[in-house]
N, C-alpha and C positions, 0 to 999 in steps of 0.2 A: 290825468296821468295815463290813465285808459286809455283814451284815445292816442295819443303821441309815442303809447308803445306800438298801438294797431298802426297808426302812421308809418313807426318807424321800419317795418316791413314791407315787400313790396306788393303790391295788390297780386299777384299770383300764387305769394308765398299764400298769403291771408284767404284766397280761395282752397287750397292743399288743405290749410288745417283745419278748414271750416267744414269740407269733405270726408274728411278722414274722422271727424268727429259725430259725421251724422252717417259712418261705416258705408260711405258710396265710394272709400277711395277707388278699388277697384273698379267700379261699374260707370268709372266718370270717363267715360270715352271724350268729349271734351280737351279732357287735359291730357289724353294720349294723343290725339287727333286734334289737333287746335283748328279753327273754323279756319283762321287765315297764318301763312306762316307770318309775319310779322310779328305774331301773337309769343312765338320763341324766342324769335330774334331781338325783340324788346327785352325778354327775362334775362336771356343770357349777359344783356347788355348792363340791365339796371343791377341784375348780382353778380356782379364781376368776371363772371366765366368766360374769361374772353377765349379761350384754348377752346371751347365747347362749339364757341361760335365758327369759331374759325374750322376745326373738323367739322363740323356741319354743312360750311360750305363748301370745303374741299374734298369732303365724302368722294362728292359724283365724280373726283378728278382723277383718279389712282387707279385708271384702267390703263393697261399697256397701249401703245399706241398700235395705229394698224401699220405692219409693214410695206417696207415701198414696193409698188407694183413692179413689175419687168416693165423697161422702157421701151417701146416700139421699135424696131428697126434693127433687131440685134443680129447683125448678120450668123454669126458663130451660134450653131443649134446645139452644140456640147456646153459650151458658157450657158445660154438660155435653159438647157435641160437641168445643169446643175442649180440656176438663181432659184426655179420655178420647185427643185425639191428642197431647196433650204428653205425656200419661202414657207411649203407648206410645214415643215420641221416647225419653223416660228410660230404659225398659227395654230400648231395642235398644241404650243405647249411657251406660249407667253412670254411665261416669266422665266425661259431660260437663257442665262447669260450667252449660253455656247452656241445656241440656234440664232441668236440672232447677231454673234460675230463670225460663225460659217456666211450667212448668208450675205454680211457685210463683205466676208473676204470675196465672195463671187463675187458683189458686183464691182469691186476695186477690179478683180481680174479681166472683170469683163470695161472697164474705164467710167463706169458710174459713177463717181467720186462724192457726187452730193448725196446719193442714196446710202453709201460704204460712210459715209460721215455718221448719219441718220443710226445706223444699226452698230456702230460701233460703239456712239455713244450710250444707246440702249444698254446694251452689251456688258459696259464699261458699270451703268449703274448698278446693273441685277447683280454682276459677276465682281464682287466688289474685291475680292481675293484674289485675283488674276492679274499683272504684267502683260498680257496679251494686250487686249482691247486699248488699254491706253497708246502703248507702244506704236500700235498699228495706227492708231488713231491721229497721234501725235504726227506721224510720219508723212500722214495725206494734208496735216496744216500745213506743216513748215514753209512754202511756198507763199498762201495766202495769207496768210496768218502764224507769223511767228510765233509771238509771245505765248498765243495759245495751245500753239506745239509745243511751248519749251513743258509748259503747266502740265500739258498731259504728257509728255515724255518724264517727265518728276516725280508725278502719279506712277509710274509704269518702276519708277526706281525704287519708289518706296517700299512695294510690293513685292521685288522681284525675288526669287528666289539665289541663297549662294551663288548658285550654279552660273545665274545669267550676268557675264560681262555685257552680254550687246547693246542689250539698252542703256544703261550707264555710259556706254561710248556714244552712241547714236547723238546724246543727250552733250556729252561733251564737245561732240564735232560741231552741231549746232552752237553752241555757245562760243566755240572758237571763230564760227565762220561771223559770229555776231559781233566778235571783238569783246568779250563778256569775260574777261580772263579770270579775275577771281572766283567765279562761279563756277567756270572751267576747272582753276585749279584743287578745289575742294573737291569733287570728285575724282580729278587724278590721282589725286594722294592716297583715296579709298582703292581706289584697281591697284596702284604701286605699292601697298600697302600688303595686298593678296599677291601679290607678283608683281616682283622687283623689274624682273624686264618684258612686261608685259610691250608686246610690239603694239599695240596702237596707242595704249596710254603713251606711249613713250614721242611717240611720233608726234602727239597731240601738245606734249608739253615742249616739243623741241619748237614748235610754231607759235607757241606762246612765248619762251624765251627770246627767238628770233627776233617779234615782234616787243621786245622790251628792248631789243639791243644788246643781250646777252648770247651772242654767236656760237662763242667759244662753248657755253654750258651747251647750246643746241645741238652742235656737233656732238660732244660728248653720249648725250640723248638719244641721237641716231644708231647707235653701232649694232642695237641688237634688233631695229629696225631692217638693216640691210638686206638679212637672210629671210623673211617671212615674204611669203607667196604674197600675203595680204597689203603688204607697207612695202615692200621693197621696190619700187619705182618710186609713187610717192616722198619715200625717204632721202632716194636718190638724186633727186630733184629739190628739196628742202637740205637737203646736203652742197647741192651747187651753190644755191644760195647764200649757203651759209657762208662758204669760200669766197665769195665774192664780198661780204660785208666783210671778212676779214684781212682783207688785200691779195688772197689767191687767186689770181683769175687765170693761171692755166691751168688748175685745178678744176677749178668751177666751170669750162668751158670741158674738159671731161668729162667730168659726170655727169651734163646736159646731153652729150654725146650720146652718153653710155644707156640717157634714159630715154633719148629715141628709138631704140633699138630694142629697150625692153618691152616683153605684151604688156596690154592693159591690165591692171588688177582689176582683182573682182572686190565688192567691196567688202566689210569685214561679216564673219559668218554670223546671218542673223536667220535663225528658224521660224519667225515670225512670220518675214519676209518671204521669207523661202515657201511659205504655205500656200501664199498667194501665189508665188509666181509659179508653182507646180499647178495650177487652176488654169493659168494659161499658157501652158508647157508648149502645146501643138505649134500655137498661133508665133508665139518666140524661135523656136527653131528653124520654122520657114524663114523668116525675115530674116535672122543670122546667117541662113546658106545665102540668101539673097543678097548681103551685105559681103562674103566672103567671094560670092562670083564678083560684085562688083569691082572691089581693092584686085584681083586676078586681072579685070579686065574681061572678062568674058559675058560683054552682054547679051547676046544672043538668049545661054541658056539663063541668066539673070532674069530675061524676059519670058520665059516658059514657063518660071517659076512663080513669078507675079501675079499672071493673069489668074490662076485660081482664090490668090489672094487678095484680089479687086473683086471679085467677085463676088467670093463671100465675106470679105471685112472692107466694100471699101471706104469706108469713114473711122477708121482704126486709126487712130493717132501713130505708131509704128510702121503701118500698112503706107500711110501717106508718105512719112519720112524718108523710107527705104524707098518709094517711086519717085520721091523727088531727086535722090540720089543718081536715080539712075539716069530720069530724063537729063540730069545735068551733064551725069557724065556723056552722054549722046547728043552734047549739044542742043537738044531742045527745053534751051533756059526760059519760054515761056508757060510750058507746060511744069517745069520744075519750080518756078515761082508758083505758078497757083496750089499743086501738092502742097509744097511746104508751109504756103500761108494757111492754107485747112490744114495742116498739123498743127501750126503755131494757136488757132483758133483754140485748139479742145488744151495745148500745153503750152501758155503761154513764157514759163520758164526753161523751156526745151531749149539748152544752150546749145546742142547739135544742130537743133531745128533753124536758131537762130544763124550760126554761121553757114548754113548748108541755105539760107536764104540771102543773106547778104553774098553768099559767091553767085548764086542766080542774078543776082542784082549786077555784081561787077559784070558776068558773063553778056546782058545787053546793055554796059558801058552806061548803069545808071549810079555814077558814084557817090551822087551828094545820099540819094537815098540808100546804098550799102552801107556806107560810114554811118550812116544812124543806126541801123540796125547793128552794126557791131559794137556802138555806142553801148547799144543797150546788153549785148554780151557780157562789157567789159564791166559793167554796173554788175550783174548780177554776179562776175567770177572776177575780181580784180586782180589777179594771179594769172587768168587764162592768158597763155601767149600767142597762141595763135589768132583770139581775138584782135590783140593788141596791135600783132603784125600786119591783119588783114586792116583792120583802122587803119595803119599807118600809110599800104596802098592804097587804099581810098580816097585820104586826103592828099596822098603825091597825086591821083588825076584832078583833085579839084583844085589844085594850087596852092593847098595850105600846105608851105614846107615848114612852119612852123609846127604846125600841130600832127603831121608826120614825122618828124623828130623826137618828138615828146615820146607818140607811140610806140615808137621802133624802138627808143631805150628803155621802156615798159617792158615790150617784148622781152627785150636782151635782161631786163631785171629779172623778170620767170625764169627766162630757160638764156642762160648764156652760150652755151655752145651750136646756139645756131647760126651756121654760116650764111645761109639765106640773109638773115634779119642784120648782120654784121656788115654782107655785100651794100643791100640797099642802104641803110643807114650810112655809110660811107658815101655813097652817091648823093644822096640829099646835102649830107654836111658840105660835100665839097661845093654843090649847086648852091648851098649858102654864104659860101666864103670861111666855112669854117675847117679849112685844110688841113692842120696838123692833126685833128681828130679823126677825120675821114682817111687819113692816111694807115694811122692805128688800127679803125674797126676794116681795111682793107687787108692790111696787114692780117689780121686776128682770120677774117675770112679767108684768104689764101692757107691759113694753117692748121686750119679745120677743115677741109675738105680734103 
């Protein structure tokens, strides 16, 4: 019986009490120092401690990692001055959330995007109380990685304080743009909830009605959309629409009118967002004057402006954009295709990027390859109409009147009030034999311009 008690322990316990009985526990380095680690890893194993074993080996893992280096080549010495003192921020002090979502936000500003991942997530674990870090984080997936955006954009709602609508929207618009509606609408209800006519909530759910075939409520949705700086295009335009599933279309070719003519909005106010792009404030408002001489026409000084900007950014995904711009407008479409395919390289969803490449492509009359490339526009925005319309071009020079019909009433489904899209479309229909239509959107074009 003796013995199969002594059995019944495991030979390490049986050495402890055998030690402890001849007053060596102390003095038994052995059992503090085992000759071979196996020698713990078997105890822990045979007495069940598996939590023990497991922090033992995970011990050595629970250092913060080292932050990402500055990437070579950064032209911009105010971005590089900034990455190189957040970096060192991080390194004096590990484990804070905020050093090492500063130093994320640099290199976003500076177009790092795998290293701004890297720190965000950091960020995101230490700083578990924050809306920041997910938010921001979420924001740099969405592109590559949806679903993983929505999750951290979720995280960022969980968190967030009263105060913040943004994220909650951010989080919505994604989910809209994903066709996700119920998921969408559960958080609509929470902002309309807080505010009855909250302008983006509202806008959000009028595109989700829309898209059920509920028009009439859409419309309804829109009105207090109309007047906010934020929605009011946007709305304008989801309001054309709406006229048109409703049988107004001289309605609905008005307010496509009315929303050509409106400026672009800005998108809705996100301070998050806003942190970053004050990081790269300098390098944004050249490019914007660069962008405004060109819409004037004045490239002369467009091109005064540029050269400091090739110089010191010229691999800047904006830097490239805004020169392809220009070479196009200057007629040198083959220097404007290679800019814009190095822009398209670092942003591959650059839907500007992409139509501002397919017009290089139409400009040396290569249409089979334009029309793919606005193919792929039309994939990432199925709403963009000027995608649509340029597709539709492309395939009137390659012959397909078939599949330039299709596009043009795409087109006309976005935005009805363009005369453009209404003239050609008329011309194709007629070139197919289908004359009383063609007469119509001819019709419609004479009355819009």
């Amino acid at each position: 019986m003796a013995r199969r008690n002594q059995g019944a322990f495991p030979w390490w316990r049986r050495r402890q009490a055998n030690r402890y009985q001849q007053g060596n526990w102390f003095r038994s380095a052995p059992m503090t120092t085992p000759r071979h680690p196996m020698w713990l890893i078997r105890a822990c194993w045979r007495s069940g401690t598996v939590g023990l074993l497991m922090l033992l080996v995970l011990g050595g893992c629970g250092r913060s990692p080292e932050p990402p280096a500055t990437p070579a080549g950064l032209a911009n010495a105010e971005l590089s001055r900034q990455i190189e003192t957040a970096r060192s921020e991080v390194l004096s002090n590990r484990t804070s959330g905020a050093a090492w979502g500063r130093l994320g936000q640099c290199f976003e500003a500076a177009e790092f995007f795998p290293e701004a991942r890297i720190c965000y997530a950091q960020a995101e674990a230490l700083d578990t109380g924050s809306a920041r870090w997910p938010h921001l984080l979420g924001l740099l997936l969405l592109q590559e990685s949806p679903e993983d955006a929505l999750v951290q954009l979720a995280r960022a709602v969980a968190v967030a304080e009263p105060t913040n609508d943004f994220s909650r929207v951010r989080l919505v618009q994604a989910l809209v743009e994903r066709g996700r509606f119920a998921e969408a609408t559960n958080h609509l209800a929470v902002l309309l909830t807080n505010q009855a006519t909250h302008p983006a909530a509202r806008l959000e759910l009028a595109r989700v009605r829309l898209a059920e075939g509920r028009a009439t409520e859409a419309i309804d949705l829109l009105t207090p959309c109309l007047t906010n700086p934020y929605t009011a295009r946007p709305a304008v335009l989801l309001l054309s629409q709406c006229r048109v599933r409703v049988g107004d279309a001289p309605a609905a070719a008005a307010l496509a009118s009315k929303a050509a003519t409106m400026p672009r909005p800005f998108n809705w106010p996100d301070p998050y967002s806003r942190e970053v792009q004050n990081l790269r404030q300098d390098l944004a408002r050249q490019v914007e004057r660069v962008n405004s001489l060109v819409i004037q026409r004045r490239f002369d000084q467009a091109e005064e402006l540029l050269k400091p900007l090739i110089e010191r950014s010229s691999d800047h995904p904006e830097v490239l954009l805004v020169l392809g711009r220009v070479r196009l407008q200057q007629g040198r479409c083959d220097e404007a295709e290679a800019a814009i395919s190095r822009h398209l390289e670092a942003t591959p969803s650059s839907l500007n990027g992409l139509i501002q490449l397919g017009l290089a492509l139409m400009c040396q009359s290569r249409w089979t390859d334009a029309g793919k490339v606005f193919g792929r526009a039309v994939e990432l925005k199925p709403d963009f109409a000027q995608a649509h319309f340029n597709l539709g071009m492309a395939r009137i020079r390659t012959g397909d009147t078939a599949g330039a019909i299709a596009s043009l009433r795409e087109a006309l489904r976005c935005s009805p009030g363009d005369a453009r899209a209404h003239s050609v479309l008329a011309d194709a229909l007629a070139s197919s034999g289908q004359t009383e239509e063609a007469a119509f959107h001819r019709e419609r074009a004479r009355s819009l311009k």
